[in-house]
DOMAR-213220 format. One record per residue (C-alpha): residue number from 1; residue in one letter; y, x, z. Coordinates in steps of 0.001 Angstrom, whole numbers. Layout:
REM DOMAR-213220
num->NUM&residuo->a&v->Y&u->X&w->Z
...
END
This chain:
REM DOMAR-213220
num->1&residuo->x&v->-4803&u->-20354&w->-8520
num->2&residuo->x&v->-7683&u->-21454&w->-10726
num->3&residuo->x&v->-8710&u->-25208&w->-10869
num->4&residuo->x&v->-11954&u->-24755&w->-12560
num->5&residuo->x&v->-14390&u->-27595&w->-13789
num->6&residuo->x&v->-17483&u->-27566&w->-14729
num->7&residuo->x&v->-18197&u->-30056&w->-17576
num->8&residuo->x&v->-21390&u->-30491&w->-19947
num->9&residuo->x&v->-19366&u->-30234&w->-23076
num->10&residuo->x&v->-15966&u->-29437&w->-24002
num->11&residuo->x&v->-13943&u->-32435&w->-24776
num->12&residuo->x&v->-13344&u->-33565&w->-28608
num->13&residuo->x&v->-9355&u->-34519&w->-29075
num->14&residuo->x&v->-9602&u->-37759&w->-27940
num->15&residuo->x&v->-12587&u->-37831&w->-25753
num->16&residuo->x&v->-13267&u->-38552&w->-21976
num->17&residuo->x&v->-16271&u->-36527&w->-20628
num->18&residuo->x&v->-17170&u->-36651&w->-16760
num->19&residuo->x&v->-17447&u->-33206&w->-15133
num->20&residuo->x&v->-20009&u->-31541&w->-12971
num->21&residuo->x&v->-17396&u->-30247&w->-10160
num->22&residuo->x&v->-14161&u->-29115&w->-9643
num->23&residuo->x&v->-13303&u->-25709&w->-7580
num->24&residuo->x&v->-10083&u->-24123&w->-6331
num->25&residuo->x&v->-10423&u->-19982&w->-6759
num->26&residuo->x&v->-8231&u->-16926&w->-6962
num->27&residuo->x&v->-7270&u->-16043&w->-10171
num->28&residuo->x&v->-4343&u->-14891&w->-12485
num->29&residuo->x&v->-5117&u->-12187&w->-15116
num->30&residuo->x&v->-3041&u->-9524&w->-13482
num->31&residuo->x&v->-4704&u->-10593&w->-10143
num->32&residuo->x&v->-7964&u->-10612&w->-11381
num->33&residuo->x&v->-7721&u->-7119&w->-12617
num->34&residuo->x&v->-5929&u->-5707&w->-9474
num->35&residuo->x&v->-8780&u->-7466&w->-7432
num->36&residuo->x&v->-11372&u->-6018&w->-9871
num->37&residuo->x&v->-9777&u->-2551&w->-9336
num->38&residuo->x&v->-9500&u->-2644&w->-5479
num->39&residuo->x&v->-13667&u->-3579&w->-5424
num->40&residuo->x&v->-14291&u->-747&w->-7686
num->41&residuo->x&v->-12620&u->1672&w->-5682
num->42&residuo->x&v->-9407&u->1825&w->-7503
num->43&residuo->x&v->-6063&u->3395&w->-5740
num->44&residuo->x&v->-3829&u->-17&w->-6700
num->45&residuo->x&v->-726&u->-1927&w->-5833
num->46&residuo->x&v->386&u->-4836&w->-7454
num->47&residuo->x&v->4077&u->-6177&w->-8827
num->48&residuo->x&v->4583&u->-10211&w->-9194
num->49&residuo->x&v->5383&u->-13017&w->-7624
num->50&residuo->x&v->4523&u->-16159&w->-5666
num->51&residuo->x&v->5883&u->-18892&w->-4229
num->52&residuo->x&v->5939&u->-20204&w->-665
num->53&residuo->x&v->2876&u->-22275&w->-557
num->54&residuo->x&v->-352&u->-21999&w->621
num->55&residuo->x&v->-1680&u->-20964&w->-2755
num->56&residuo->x&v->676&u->-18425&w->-2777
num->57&residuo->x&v->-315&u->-16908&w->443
num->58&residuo->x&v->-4335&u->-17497&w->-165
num->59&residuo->x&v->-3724&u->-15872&w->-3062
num->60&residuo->x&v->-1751&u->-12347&w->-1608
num->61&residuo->x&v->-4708&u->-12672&w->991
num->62&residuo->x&v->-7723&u->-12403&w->-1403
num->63&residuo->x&v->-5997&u->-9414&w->-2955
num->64&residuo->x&v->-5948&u->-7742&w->505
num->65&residuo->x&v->-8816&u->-8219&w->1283
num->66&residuo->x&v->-9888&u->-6076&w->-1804
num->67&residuo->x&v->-7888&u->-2978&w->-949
num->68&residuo->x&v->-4945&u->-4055&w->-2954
num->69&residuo->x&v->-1551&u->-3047&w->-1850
num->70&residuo->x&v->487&u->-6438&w->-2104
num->71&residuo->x&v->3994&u->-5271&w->-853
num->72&residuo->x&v->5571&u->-5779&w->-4425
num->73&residuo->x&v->4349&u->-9153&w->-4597
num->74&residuo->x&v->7388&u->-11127&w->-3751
num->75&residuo->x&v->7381&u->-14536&w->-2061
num->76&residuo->x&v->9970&u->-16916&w->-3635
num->77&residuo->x&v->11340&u->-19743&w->-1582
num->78&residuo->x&v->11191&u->-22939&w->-3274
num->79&residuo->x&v->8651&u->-21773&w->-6040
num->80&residuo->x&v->5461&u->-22674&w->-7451
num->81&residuo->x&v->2757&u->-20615&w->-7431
num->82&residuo->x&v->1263&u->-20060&w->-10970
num->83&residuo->x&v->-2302&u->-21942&w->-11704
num->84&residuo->x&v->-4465&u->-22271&w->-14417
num->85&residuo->x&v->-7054&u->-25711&w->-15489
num->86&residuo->x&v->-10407&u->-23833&w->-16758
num->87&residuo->x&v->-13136&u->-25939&w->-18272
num->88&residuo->x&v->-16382&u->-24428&w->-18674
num->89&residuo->x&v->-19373&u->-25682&w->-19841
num->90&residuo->x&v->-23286&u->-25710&w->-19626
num->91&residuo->x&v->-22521&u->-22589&w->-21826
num->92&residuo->x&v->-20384&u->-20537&w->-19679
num->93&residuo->x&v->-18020&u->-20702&w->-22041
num->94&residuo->x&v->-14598&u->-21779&w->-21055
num->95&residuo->x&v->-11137&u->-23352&w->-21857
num->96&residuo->x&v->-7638&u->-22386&w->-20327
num->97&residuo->x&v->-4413&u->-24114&w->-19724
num->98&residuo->x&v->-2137&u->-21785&w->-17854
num->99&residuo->x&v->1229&u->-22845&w->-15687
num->100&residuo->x&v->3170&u->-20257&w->-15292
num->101&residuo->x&v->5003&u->-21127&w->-12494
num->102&residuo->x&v->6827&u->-17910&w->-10549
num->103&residuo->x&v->5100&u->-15403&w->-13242
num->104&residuo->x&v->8234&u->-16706&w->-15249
num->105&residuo->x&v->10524&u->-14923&w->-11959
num->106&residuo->x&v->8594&u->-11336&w->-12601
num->107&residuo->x&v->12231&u->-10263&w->-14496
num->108&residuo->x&v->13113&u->-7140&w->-15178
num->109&residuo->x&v->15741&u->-6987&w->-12601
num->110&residuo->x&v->12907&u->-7821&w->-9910
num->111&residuo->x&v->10530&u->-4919&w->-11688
num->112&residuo->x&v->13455&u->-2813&w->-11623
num->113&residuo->x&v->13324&u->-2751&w->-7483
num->114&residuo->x&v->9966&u->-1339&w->-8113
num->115&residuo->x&v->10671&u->1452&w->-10180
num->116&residuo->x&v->9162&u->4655&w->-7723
num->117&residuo->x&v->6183&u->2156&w->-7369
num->118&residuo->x&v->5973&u->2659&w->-11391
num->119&residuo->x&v->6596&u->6306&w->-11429
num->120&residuo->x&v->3634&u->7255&w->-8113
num->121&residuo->x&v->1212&u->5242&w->-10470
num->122&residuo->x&v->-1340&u->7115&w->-13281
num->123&residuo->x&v->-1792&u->3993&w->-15629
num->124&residuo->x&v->-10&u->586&w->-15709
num->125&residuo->x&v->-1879&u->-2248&w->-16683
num->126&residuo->x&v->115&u->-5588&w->-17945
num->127&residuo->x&v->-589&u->-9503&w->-19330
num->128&residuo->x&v->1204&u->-11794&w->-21128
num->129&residuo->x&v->1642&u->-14049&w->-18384
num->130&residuo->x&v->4576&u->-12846&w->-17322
num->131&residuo->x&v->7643&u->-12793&w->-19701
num->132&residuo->x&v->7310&u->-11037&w->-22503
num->133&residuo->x&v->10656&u->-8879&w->-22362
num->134&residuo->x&v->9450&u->-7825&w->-18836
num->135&residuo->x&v->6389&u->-6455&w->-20237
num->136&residuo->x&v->8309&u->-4297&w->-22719
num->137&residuo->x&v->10816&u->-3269&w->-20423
num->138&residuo->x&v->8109&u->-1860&w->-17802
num->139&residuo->x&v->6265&u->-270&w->-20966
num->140&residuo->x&v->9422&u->1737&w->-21947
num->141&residuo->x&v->10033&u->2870&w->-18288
num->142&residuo->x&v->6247&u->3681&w->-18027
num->143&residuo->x&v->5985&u->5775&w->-21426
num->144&residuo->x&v->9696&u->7539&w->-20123
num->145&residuo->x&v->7418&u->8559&w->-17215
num->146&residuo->x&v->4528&u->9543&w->-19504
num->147&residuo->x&v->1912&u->7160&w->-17783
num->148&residuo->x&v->-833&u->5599&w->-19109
num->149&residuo->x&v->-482&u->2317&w->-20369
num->150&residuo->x&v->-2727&u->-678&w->-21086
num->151&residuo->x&v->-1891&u->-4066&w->-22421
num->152&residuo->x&v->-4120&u->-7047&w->-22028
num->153&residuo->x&v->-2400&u->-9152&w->-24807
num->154&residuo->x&v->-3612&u->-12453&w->-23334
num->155&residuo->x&v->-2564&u->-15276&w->-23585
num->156&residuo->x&v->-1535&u->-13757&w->-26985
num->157&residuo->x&v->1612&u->-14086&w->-29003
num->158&residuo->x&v->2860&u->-13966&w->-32339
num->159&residuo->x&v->5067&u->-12046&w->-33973
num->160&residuo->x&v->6229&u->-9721&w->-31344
num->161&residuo->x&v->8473&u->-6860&w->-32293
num->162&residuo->x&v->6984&u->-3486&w->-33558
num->163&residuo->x&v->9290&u->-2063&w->-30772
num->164&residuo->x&v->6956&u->-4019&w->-28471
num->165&residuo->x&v->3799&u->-2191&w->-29215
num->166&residuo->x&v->5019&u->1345&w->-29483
num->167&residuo->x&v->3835&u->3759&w->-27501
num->168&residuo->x&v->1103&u->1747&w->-26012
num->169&residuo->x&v->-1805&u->3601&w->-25088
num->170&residuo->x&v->-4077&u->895&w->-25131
num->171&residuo->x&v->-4686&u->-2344&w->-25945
num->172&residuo->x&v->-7339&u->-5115&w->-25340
num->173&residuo->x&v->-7657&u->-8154&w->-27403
num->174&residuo->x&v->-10620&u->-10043&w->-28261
num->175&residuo->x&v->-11318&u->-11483&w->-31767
num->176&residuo->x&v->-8825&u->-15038&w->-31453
num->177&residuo->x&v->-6028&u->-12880&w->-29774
num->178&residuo->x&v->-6522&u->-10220&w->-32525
num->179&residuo->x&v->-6210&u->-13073&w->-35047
num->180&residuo->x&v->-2590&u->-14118&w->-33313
num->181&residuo->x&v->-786&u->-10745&w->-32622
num->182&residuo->x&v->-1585&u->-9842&w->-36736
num->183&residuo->x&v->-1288&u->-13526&w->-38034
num->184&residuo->x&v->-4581&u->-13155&w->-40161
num->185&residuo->x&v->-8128&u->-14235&w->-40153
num->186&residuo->x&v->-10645&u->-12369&w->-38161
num->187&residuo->x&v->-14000&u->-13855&w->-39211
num->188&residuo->x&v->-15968&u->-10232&w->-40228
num->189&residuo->x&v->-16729&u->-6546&w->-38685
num->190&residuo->x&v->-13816&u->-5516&w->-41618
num->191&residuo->x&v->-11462&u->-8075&w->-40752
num->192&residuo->x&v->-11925&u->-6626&w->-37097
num->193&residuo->x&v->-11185&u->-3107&w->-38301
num->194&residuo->x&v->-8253&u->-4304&w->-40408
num->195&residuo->x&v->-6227&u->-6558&w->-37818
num->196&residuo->x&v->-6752&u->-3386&w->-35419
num->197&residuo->x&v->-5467&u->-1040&w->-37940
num->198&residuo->x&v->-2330&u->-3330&w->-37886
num->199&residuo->x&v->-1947&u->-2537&w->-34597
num->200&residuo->x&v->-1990&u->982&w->-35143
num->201&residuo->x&v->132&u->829&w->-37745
num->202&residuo->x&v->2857&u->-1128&w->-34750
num->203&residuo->x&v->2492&u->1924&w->-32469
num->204&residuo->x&v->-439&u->1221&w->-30407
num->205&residuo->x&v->-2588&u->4515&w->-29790
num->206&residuo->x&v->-5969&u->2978&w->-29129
num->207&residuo->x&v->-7383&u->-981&w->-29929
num->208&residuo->x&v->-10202&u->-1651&w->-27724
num->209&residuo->x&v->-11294&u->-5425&w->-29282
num->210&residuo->x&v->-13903&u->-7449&w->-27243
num->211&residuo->x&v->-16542&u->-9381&w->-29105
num->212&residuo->x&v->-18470&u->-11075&w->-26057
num->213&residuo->x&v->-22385&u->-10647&w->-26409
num->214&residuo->x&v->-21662&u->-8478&w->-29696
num->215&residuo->x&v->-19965&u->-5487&w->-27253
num->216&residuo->x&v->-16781&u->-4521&w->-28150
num->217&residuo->x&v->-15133&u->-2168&w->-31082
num->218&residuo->x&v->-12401&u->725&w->-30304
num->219&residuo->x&v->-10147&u->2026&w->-33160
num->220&residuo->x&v->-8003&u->4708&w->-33183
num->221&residuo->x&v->-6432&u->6977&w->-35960
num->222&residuo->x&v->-9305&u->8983&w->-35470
num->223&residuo->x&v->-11824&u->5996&w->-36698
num->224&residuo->x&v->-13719&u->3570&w->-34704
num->225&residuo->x&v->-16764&u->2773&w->-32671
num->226&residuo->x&v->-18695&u->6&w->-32010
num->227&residuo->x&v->-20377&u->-425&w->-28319
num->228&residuo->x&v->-23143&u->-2757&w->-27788
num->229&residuo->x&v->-23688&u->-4433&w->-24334
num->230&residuo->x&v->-26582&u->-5520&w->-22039
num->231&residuo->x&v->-27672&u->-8826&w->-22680
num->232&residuo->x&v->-26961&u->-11019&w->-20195
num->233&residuo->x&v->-27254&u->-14778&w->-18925
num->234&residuo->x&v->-23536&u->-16168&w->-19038
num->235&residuo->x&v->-22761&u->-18494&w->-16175
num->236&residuo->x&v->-19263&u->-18145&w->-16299
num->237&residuo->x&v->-17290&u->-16007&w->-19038
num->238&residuo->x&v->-13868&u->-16621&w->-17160
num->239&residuo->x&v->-12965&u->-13284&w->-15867
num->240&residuo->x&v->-15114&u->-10596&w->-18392
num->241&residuo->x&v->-12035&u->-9447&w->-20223
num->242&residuo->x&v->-10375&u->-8909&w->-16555
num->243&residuo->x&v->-13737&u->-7191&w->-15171
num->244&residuo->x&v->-14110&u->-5151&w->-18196
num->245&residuo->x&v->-9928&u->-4315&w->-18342
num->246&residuo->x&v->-10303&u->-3390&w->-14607
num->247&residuo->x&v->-13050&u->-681&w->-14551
num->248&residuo->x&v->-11733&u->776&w->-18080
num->249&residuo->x&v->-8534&u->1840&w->-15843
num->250&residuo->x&v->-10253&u->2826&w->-12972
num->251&residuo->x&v->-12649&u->5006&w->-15354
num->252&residuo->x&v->-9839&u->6199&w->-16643
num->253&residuo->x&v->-8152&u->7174&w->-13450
num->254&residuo->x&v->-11149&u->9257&w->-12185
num->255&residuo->x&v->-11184&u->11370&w->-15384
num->256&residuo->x&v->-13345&u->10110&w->-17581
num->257&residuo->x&v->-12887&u->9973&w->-21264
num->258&residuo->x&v->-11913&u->6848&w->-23440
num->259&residuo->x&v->-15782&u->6189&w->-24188
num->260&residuo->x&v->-17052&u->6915&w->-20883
num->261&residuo->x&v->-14552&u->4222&w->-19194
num->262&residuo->x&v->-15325&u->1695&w->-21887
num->263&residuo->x&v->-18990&u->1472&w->-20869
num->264&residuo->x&v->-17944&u->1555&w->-17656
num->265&residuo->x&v->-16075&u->-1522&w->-18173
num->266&residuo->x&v->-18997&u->-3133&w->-20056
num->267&residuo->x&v->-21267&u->-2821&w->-17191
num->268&residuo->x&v->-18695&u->-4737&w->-15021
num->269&residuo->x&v->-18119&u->-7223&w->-17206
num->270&residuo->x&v->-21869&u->-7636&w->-18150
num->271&residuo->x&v->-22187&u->-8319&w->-14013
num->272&residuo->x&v->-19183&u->-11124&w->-14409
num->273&residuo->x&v->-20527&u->-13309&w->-16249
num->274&residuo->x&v->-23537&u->-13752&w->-14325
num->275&residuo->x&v->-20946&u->-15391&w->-11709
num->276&residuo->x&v->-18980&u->-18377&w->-10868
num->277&residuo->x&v->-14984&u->-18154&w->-10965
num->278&residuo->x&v->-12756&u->-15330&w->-11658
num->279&residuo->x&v->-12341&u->-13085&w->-8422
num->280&residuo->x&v->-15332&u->-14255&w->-7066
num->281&residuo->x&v->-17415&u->-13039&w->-10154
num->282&residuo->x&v->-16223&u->-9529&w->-9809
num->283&residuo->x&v->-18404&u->-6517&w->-8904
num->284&residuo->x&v->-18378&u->-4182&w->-6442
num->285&residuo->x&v->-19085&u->-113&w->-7328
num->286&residuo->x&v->-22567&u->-227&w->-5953
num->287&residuo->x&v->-23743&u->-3248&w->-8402
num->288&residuo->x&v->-22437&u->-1174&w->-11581
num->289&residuo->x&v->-23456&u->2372&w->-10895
num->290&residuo->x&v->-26844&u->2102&w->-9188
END
């Protein structure tokens, strides 16, 4: 669950600022993109876990409601749901403190009960905010069973294994997560190109890094693109990487080629940030493809 506030200015260390508001909204990165995925039309079912409170149950609801099949998204008895403190400013842009609460129970033993969920799916799509040996565990099973698979590598982390990365299909960071997975620097278009490359050079097939207003850059082995994006009025950059992770896979699913699904996922991302909150930002298929 999201606690977002709206403030004028981010706090300095050390600084008190009064905020605008305060709002309670459905979020979670892999929520956000399962919800983003339902509204676009997507055929998808989501693995995690809850606890027993009322955010927990809002939040299975909202994904529902969006066409999401929520049967692998256990309820656990004495847990706390996870929630995240967003700050955003006159800007749109934002700040994020995450508690992880029962993301931390989405084992592998619990993923493991879910395995013939994993092998009727096309593409898996994963965060980092559920344990990080989970994630790798899923993406062996997943590239056993020759799916798809995409990585959002937020919130980032350093120095993962190389084992992690092999055999990922895609991945998604923007420029400060880049700068964390390769531990260097990302200021310029070649430093972009470079800390990608490392990624490549871990076993990731495809680095698709977002660079807000500038679009986003995709490098492969067989060179790189850059994609500029409609310019936009940001209210609220919260859930763009989710929007725009979202409608890449569902692109994806319905056949269209690597390019084709990225701008795809800039349109619904360039819709997001016109919005308030994270779930209630996303678009629906109409408002991207008329």
């Amino acid at each position: 669950m999201d606690c977002m506030i709206e403030t004028h200015h981010m706090p300095k260390p050390g600084e008190t600022v009064l905020g605008n508001s305060v709002t309670l909204i459905p979020g979670g990165k892999g929520a956000n993109q399962a919800y983003a995925a339902g509204k676009l039309g997507g055929r998808i079912g989501m693995i995690g876990a809850v606890g027993d409170d009322a955010y927990g149950r809002r939040l299975k609801g909202n994904l529902e409601d969006a066409g999401v099949n929520t049967e692998c998204v256990e309820i656990i008895c004495g847990g706390t749901t996870g929630q995240a403190f967003i700050t955003v400013d006159e800007d749109g842009e934002n700040a994020i403190i995450v508690i992880q609460g029962t993301n931390r129970d989405v084992t592998r033993d619990r993923v493991q009960k879910f395995a013939e969920k994993i092998r009727d799916s096309d593409i898996i799509v994963m965060q980092m905010e559920i344990p990080a040996s989970t994630v790798e565990y899923v993406k062996d099973m997943a590239v056993e069973m020759g799916k798809t698979v995409i990585i959002d590598p937020a919130p980032a982390q350093r120095e993962l294994p190389d084992s992690f990365w092999k055999g990922v299909d895609y991945i998604k960071p923007n420029e400060s997560e880049l700068e964390i997975l390769t531990g260097r620097k990302i200021r310029t278009k070649q430093d972009i190109r470079d800390g990608a490359r490392m990624m490549l050079d871990k076993g990731v097939k495809g680095v698709i890094v977002t660079l807000g207003e500038d679009g986003c850059m995709l490098v492969t082995e067989n060179g790189e693109k850059s994609f500029e994006t409609t310019k936009v009025k940001a209210v609220d950059t919260t859930a763009a990487g989710d929007s725009f992770t979202a409608a890449f896979a569902v692109a994806l699913s319905e056949g269209k080629d690597c390019e084709e699904a990225i701008r795809f996922g800039q349109k619904a991302s360039a819709v997001a940030v016109t919005r308030k909150g994270a779930q209630t930002s996303m678009p629906s298929r109409s408002e991207i493809t008329n």
